[in-house]
VEXPAFI-947533 format. One record per residue: residue in three letters; z, y, x of N, C-alpha, C in turn. Coordinates in steps of 0.1 Angstrom, whole numbers, plus 5000, padded with zeros to 4 digits. Layout:
# VEXPAFI-947533
alaZYXZYXZYX;...
# end
This chain:
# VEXPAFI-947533
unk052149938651053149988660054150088654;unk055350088657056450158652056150338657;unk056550408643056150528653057350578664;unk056150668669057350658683058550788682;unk059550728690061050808688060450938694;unk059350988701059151108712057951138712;unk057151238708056051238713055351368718;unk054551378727054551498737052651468737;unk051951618730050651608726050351718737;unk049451718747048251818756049551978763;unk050551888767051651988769051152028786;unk051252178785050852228801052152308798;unk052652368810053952448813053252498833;unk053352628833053452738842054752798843;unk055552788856056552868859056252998864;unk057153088855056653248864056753238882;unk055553308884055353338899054353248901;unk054453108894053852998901052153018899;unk051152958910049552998908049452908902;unk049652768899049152628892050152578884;unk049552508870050952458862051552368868;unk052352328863053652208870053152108861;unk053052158845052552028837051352058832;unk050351968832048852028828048651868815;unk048251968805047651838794048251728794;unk049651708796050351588795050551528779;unk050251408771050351348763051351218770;unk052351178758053151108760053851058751;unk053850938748055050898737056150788743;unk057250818737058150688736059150638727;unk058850528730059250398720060550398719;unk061150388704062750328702062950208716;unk064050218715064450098725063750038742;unk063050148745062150138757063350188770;unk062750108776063550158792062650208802;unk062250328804060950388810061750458823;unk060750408837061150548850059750598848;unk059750768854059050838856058950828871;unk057850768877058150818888056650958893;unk056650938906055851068912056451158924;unk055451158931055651248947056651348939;unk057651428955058151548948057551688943;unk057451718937056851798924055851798917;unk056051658917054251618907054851618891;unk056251698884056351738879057251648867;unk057751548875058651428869059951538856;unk060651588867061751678858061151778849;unk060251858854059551968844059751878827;unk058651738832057951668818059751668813;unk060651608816061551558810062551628805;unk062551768810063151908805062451928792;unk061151908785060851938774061451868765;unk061551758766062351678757063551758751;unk064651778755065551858748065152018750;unk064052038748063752218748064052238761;unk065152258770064852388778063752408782;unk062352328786061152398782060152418772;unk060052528764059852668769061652738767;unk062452658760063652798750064252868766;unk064452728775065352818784065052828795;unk064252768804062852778814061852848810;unk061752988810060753028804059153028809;unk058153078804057153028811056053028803;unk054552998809053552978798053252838796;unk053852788780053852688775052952638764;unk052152538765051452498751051852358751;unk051152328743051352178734052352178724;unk052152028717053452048711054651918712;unk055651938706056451798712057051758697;unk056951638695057851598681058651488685;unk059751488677060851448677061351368662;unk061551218666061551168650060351168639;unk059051228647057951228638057851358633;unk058951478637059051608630058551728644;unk058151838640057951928654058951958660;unk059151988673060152058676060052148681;unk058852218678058652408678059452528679;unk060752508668061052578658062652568660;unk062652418666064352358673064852418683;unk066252468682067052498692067252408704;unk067552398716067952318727069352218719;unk069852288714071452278707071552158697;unk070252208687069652138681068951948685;unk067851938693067751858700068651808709;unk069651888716070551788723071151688716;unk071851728701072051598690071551418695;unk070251448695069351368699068751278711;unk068951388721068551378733069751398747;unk070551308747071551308764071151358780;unk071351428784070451508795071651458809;unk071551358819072451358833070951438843;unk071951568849071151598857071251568869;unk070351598883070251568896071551608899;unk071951758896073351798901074451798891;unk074651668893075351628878076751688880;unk077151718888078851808892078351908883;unk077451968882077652098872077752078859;unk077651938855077751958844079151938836;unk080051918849081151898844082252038847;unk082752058835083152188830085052218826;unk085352068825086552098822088052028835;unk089152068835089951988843090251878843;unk089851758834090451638833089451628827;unk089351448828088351338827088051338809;unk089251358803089151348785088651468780;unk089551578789089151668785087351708785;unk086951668797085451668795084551638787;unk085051478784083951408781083851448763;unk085251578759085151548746084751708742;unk084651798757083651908753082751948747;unk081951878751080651878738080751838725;unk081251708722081251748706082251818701;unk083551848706084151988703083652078701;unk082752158709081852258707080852258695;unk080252108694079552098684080752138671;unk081952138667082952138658082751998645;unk082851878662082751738655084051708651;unk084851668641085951628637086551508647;unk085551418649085651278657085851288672;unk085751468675085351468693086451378699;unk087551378696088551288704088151118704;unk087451048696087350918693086050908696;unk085251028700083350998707083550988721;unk084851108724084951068739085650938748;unk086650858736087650758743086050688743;unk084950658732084250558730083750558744;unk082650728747082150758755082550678773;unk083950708775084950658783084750558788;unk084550448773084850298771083450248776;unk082650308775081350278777080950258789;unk081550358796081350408814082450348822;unk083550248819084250188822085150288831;unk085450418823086850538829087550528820;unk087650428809088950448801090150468812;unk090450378821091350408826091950538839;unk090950628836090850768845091150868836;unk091450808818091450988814092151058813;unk092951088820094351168828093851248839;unk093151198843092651238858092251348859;unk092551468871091651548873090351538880;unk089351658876087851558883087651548897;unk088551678904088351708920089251578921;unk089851498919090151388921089251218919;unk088451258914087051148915086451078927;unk085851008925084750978938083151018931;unk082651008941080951038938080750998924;unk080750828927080050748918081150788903;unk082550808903082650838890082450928884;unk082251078889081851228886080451128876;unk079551078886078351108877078450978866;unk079650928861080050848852080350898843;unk081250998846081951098838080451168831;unk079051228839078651328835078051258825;unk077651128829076751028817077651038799;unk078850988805079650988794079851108785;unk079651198796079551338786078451338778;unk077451288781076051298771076251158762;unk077051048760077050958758078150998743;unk079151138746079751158738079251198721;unk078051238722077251288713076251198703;unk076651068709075850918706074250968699;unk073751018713071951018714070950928711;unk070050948703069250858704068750778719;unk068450938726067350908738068750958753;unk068850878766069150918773067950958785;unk068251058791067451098803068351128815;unk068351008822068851078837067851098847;unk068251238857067451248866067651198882;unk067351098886067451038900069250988902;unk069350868890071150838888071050778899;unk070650718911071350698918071250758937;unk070950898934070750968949071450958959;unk072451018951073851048965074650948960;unk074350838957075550728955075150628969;unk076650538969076850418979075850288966;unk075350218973074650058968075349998958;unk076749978960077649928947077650018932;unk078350188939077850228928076450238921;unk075550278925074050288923074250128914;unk074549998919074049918907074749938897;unk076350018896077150008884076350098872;unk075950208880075250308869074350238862;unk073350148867072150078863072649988856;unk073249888855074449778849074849838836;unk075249948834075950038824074350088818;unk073550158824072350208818071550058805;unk071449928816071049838808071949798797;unk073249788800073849778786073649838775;unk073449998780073750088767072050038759;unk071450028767069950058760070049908753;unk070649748757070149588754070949588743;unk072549638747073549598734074049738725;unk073649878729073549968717072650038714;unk071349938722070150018712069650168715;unk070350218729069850338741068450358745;unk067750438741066350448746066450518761;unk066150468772067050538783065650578794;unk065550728799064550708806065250778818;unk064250768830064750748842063950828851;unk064350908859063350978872064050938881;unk063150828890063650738900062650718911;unk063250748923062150678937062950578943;unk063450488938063850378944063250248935;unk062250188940061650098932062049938932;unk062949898936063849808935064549788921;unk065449918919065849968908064849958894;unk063649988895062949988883062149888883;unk062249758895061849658888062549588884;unk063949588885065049508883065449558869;unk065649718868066049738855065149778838;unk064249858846062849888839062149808829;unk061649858821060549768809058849868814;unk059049938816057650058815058050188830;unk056550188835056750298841055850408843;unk055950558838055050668836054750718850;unk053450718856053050778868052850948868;unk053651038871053351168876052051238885;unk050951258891050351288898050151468893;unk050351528906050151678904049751758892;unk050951708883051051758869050551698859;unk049651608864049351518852049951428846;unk050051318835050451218834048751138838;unk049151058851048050928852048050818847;unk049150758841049150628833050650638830;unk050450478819052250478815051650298811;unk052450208821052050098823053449988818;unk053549888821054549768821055049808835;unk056249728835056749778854055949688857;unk055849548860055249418870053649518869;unk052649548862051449608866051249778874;unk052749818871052649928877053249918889;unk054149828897054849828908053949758916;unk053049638911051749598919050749658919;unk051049778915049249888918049449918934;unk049449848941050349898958049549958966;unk048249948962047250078973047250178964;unk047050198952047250308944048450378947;unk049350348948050850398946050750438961;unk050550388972051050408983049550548986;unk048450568979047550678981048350758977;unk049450748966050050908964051650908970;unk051950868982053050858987054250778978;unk054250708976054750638964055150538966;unk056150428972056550328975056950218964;unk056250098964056449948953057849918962;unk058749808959059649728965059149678981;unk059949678986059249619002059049499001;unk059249418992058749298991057549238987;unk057249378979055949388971055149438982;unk055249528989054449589001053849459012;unk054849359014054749289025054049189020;unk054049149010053449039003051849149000;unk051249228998050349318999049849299012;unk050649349018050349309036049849209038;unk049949089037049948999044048648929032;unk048348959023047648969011046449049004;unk046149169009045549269001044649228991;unk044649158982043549088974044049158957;unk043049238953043649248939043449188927;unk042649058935043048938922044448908924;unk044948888936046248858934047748958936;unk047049088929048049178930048949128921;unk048549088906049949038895050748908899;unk050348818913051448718915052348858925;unk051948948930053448968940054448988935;unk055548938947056748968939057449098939;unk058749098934058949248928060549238929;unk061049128936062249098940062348998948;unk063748968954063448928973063548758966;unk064048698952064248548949062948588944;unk062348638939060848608936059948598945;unk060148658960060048668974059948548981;unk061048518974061548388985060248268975;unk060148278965059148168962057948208964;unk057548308963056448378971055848318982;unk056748348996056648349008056248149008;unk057248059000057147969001055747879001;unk055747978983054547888977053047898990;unk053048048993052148069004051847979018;unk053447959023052847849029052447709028;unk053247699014052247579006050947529010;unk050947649006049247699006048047649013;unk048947689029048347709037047747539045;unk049347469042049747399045048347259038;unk048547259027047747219018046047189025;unk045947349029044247339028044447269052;unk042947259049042447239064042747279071;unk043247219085044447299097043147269103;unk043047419111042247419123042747329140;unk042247249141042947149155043147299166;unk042247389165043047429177044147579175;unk044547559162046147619157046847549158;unk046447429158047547339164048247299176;unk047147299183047547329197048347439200;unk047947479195048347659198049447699197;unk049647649184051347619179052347529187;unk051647419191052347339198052747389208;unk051647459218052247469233053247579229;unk052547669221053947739222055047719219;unk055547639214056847579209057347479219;unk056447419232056647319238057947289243;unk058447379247059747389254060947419245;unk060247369236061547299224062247439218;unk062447569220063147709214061847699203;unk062247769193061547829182061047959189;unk059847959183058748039191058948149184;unk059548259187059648399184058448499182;unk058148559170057148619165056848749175;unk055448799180055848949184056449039184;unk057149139188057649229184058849209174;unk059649109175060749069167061649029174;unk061649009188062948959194064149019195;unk064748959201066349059205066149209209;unk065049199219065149349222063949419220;unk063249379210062049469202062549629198;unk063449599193063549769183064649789194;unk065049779209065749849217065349929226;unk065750079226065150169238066150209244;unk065550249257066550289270067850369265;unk069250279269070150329260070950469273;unk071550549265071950679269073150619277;unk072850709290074450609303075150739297;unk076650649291077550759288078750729298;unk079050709308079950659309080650799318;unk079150849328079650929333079651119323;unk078851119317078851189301079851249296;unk079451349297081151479286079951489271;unk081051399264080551459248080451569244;unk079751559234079051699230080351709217;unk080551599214081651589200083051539203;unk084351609204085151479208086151509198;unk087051409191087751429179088851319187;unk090451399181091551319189092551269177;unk093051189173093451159162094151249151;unk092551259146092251349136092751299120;unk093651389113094151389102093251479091;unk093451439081093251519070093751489057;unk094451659049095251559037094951729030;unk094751689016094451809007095951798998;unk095851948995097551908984097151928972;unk097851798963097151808948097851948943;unk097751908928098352038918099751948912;unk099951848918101551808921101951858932;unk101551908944102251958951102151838966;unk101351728959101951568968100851608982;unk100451558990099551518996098251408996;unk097351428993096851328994095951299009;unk095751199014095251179027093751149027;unk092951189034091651209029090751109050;unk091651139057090751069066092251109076;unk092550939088093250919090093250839105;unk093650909115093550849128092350829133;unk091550909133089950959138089950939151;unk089650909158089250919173087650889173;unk087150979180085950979181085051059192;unk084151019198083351099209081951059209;unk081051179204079751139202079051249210;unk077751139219077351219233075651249228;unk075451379240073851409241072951269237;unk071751319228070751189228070851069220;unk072451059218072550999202071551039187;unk072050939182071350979167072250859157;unk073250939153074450919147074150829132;unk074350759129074450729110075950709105;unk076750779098077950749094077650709080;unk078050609074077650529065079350499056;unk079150429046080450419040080050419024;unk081250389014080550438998081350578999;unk080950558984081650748981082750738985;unk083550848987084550918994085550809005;unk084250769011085050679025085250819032;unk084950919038084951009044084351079048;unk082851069049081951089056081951259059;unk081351319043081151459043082751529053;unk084051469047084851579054084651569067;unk084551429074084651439090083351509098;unk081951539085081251659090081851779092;unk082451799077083151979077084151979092;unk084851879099085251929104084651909114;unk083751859122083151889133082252089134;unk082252049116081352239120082452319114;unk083552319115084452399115084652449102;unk084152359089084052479075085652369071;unk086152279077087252249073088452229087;unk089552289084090452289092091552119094;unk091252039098092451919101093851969097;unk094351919096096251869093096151829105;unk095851789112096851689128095751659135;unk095651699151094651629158093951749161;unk092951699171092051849176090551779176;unk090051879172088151889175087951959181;unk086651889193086151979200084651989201;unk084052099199082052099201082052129211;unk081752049224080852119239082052199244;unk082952129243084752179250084952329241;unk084452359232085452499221086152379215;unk087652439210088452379202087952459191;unk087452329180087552429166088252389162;unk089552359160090352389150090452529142;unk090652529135090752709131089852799130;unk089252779138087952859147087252909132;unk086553049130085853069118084553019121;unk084152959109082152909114081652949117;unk081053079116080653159122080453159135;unk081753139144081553119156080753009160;unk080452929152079952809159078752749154;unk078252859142076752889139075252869143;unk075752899160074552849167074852749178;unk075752709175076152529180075852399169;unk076652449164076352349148075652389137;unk074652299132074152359120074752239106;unk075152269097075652229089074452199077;unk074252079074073052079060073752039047;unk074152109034074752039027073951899019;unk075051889007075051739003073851828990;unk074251918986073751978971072452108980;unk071752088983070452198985071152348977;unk071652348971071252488966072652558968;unk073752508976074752558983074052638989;unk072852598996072752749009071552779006;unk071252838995070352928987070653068981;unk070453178992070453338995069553418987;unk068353368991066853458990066753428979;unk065653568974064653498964063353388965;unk063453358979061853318982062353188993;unk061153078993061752969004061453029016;unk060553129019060553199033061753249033;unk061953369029062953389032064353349029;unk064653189024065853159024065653099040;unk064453039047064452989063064853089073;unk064153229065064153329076065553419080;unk066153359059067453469066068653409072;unk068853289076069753259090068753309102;unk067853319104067253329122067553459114;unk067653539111067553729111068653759115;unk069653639108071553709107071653679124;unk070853609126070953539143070153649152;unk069453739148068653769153067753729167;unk067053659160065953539170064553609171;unk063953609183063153699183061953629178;unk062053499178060853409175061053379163;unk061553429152061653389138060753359131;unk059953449132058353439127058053339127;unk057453279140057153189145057853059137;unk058753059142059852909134059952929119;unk059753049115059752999100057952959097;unk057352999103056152909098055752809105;unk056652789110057052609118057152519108;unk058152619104059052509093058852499080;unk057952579073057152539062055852469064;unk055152489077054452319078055152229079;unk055852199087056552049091057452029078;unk057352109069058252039057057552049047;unk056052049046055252089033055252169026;unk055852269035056352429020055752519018;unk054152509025053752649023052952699012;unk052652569003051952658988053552698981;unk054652668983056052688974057052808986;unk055852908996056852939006057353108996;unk056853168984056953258980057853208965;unk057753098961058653018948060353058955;unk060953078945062453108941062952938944;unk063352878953063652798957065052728946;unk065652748937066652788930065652728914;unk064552708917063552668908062952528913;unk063052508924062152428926062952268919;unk061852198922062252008916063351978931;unk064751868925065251838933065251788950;unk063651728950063451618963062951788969;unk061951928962061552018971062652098977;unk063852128970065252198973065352098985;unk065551978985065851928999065551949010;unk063951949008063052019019063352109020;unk063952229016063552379020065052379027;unk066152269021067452299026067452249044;unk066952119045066652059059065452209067;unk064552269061063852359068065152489077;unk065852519066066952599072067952559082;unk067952459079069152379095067952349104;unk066952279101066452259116066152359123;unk065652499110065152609122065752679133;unk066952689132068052739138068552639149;unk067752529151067752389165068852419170;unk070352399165071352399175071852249183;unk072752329184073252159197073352049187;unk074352029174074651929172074351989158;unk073251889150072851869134073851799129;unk074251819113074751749109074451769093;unk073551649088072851609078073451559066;unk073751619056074551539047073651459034;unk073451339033072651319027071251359028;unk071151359033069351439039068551409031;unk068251249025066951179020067451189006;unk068551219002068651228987068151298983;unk067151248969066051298958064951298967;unk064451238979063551298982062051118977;unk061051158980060451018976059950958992;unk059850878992059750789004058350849013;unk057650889011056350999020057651089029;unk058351149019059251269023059751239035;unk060451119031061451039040061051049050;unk059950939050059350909070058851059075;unk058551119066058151289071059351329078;unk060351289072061651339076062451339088;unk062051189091062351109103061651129113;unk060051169108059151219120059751379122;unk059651509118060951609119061851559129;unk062851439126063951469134063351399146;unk062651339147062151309162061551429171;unk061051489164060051609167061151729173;unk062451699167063551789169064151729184;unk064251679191064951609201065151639208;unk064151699212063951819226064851969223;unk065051989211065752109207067352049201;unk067351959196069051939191069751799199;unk070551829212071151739213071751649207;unk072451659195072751509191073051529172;unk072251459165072151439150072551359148;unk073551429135074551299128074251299113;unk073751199104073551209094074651179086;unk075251149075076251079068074951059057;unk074050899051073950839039074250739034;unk073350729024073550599020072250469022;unk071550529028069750489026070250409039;unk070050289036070150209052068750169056;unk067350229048066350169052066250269062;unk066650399062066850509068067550489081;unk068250439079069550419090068650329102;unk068350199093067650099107066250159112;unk066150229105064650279108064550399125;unk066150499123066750579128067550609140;unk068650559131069850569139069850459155;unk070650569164070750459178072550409177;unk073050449167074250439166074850419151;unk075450349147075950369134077650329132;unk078250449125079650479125080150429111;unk080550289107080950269096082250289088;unk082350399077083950429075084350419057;unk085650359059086150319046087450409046;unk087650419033089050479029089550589039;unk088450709053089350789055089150739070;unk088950609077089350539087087350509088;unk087650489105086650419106086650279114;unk085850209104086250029108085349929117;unk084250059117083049969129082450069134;unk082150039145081350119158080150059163;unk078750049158077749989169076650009165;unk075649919171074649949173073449859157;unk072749919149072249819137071849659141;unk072149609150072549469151073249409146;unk074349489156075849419148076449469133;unk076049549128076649669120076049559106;unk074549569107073649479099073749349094;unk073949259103074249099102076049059100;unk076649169095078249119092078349179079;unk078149089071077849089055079049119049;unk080049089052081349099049082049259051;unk081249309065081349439066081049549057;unk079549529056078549599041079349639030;unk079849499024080449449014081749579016;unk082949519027083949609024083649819025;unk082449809031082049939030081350019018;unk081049939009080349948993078649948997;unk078349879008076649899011076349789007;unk074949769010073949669004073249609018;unk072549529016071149499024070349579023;unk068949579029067849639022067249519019;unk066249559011065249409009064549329020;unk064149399029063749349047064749239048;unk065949349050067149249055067249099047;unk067849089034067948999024066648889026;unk065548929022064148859024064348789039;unk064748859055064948769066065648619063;unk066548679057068148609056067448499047;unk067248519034066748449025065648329035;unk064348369039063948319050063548219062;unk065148249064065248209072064848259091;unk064248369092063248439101064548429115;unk064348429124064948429137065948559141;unk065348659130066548829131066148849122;unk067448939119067349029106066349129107;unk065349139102064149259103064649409093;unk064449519100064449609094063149699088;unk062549629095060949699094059649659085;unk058749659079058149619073056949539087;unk057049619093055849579105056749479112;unk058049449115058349339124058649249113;unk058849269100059249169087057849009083;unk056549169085055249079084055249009092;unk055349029103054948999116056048829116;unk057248809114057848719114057948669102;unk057448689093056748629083055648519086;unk054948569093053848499096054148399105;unk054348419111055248339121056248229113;unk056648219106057648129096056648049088;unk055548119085054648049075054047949081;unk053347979096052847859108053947779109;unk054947809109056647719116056547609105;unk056547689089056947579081055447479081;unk054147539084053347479081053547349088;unk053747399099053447299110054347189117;unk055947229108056747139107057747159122;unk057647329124058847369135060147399129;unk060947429137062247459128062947609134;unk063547689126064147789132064947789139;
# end
């Protein structure tokens, strides 16, 4: 075996304050030319491990550190961060910070400028050329969208032409289109220039599609470093440490639990689809019991395709909210918004808004990057003023209005967790909005809200420290505690790992009785169908559909012009053939099975 480009021997790392290390005895190597995710619950210490790689742990995270790490087969004891970055490309979770200069060229050719490279101008067009912004580098960056910022930030580490890249969770806060461009561009660099590229990722779709290998995290350890197909079919393992395989992989598990036949499941929805098939082959094949036949028969007798349990039209429908006689809690009247460049021009950012959202809703505003989402939050909580048109919360006009005033109406959650990070402590970053509010039950609600969000071994940690998916939690802990009338979630599930998630969802259920009406803006549509009683689809500023995940879901064309995706549920129906688009893993099986008798038995959908 080749020796390896990385290697990491019995490494433990202790953050000050902290009672238990983050990384305990981790050994690790990797390979030239390997495409590795790290996955692991949030803070089982995925980023710590991958911050050593370029030094900041111990040189700039300080801390009690042993092991050792080599690089090239040499130590890197003795190496500056400065030094190893040569080598090692770092995209972080908050990849906007790492961009530093006014324009797109000018960025991407900072670092090796700095370094006092001769070539910085011709590493960064390359850089550019690689991330497909050759034609942005004029641009200023506050003029980007999501998905290019964190093109730009890649390219900036790309400028330095690294052996090893490391991104942390590339596709969080992106829309489904971007999210595959990054990955598309990731496989290039590593197939056709020879990129060793590693990945801290909770979306496992992604890493069976793009992945060669994947390192398991458990509470500081490293527990294994596998192939992806043997590591994405460990599915009761993975799912004991909150850890989610592909839903395809789950449902084929489901309907399967056999771990002789964990290595046939599939790991994508066309491997799915032969899957599902060959199974009823299967079934088909062996001895039909005469009275499943029957059984099947009568129920089909009356000639409709016999609809699986809990999968019909109005399975996932609950008593809908009578708005007719209803004063909104949200009312927006053709609402403008336009920022002025550094020409002086206007640019228009969201455009002919009409909107009214009532008690008891549970909002999803959905869209890709900079369809609008976040601004048409800012202005419902007043941290942004309109050009044209009025907003109203619970009949105040905010136009104008300072936030403040409307503090304990609206709670605002940002996109970036560590926007509303005050304290030195996660207690008291919960506690110091109820204080500024003076609530007499604060107490109380902040140790509400470090159970319900898992924070209480991290409630004395400098939150400002913590791993990406834990900043989320502590940022969602601060808006909910404060239970005002109308939430408004920006990105909520970004970085967080899928346990988090449905924790998350159970929270905002739990909130119902205290916040009349929650509006999220993501990207996560497993989220959305799982959630939302409403979903608000917006492109370019405008919004182009209104309804309920029925209609929103099965207009492919719509997705498409919005930069979204399917989920794998969805795709797998479709694929199928199943009677509805399933959102659910439990109504997915469920009409699965149901399709597998249909085909056996020679019904039709």
């Amino acid at each position: 075996m080749d020796k390896p480009l990385l290697e990491l021997s019995n490494v433990s790392f202790t953050y000050p304050g902290a009672e238990h290390p983050v990384l305990l005895e981790v050994s690790f190597t990797l390979q030239q030319g390997d495409f590795v995710a790290v996955i692991g619950s949030n803070g089982s210490g995925k980023s710590t491990l991958c911050k050593c790689f370029n030094g900041l742990i111990p040189h700039y995270y300080t801390g009690d550190f042993e092991g050792e790490l080599k690089l090239l087969g040499e130590s890197a004891e003795e190496k500056r961060v400065s030094e190893l970055s040569r080598h090692i490309g770092y995209v972080y979770q908050d990849f906007e910070n790492q961009l530093v200069r006014p324009t797109v060229l000018d960025d991407v050719c900072f670092t090796p400028l700095n370094y006092g490279l001769a070539d910085y101008r011709e590493r960064g067009l390359r850089a550019l050329e690689l991330t497909g912004l050759s034609g942005l580098s004029r641009e200023f960056i506050w003029q980007l969208s999501g998905g290019q910022k964190h093109l730009l930030a890649l390219a900036g580490a790309l400028a330095m032409d690294p052996d090893i890249l490391v991104i942390d969770e590339p596709v969080a806060q992106l829309d489904p289109q971007h999210a595959r461009q990054i990955y598309d561009i990731l496989r290039r660099l590593n197939e056709q220039h020879g990129k060793t590229i590693v990945v801290i990722e909770h979306h496992a779709e992604f890493i069976a599609e793009y992945c060669r290998s994947v390192v398991l995290m458990d509470g500081g350890r490293l527990r294994w470093q596998k192939p992806v197909r043997e590591a994405l079919t460990a599915v009761e393992e993975l799912q004991g440490l909150g850890i989610y395989p592909p839903d395809v992989t789950r449902a084929a598990w489901l309907l399967r639990p056999d771990l002789q036949a964990a290595w046939d499941y599939p790991l994508s929805c066309e491997e799915g689809r032969a899957w599902f098939r060959r199974r009823a082959e299967a079934v088909a094949a062996a001895s039909v019991n005469a009275a499943d036949v029957r059984s099947l028969a009568a129920a089909s007798s009356d000639g409709a395709p016999a609809v699986p349990p809990g999968t019909g039209p109005h399975a996932a429908t609950e008593a809908a909210v009578s708005l007719a006689a209803a004063e909104p809690i949200v009312r927006m009247e053709q609402i403008r918004l336009s920022f002025r460049t550094i020409h002086k021009t206007l640019q228009p950012v969201l455009g002919g808004i009409n909107l009214e959202l009532y008690a008891g809703e549970r909002v999803a505003l959905i869209g890709n990057n900079g369809a609008g989402k976040s601004s048409l939050m800012k202005l419902i909580a007043g941290i942004t003023a309109p050009t044209g048109g009025t907003v109203q919360v619970k009949g105040i006009t905010v136009n104008g209005l300072p936030p403040e005033r409307l503090s304990g109406i609206v709670s605002y959650v940002f996109q970036n967790p560590e926007d509303m990070f005050i304290d030195d402590s996660v207690r008291g970053e919960i506690a110091y909005y109820l204080k500024a509010r003076k609530l007499a039950d604060r107490d109380e609600r902040v140790e509400g809200m470090l159970q319900a969000f898992r924070l209480q071994e991290l409630a004395e940690r400098d939150a400002r420290l913590l791993s990406g998916g834990q900043q989320r939690r502590v940022s969602l802990a601060i808006g909910a505690a404060v239970r005002p009338a109308v939430m408004l979630l920006d990105e909520p599930t970004a970085n967080l790992d899928i346990s988090t998630k449905q924790e998350m969802t159970r929270v905002l259920e739990a909130l119902r009785g205290h916040v009349e009406t929650v509006v999220i803006a993501t990207h996560d549509m497993a989220l959305v169908a799982e959630w939302a009683s409403r979903i608000i689809v917006m492109s370019e500023g405008r919004i182009i559909a209104d309804g309920d995940k029925e209609a929103v879901f099965s207009d492919g064309q719509l997705l498409r012009r919005a930069g979204l995706a399917e989920t794998q549920l969805m795709e797998m129906s479709r694929l199928l053939g199943l009677p509805q688009i399933c959102s659910s893993l439990e109504a997915f099986t469920a009409a699965a099975e149901w399709r597998k008798g249909e085909l056996v038995y020679g019904g039709s959908c």
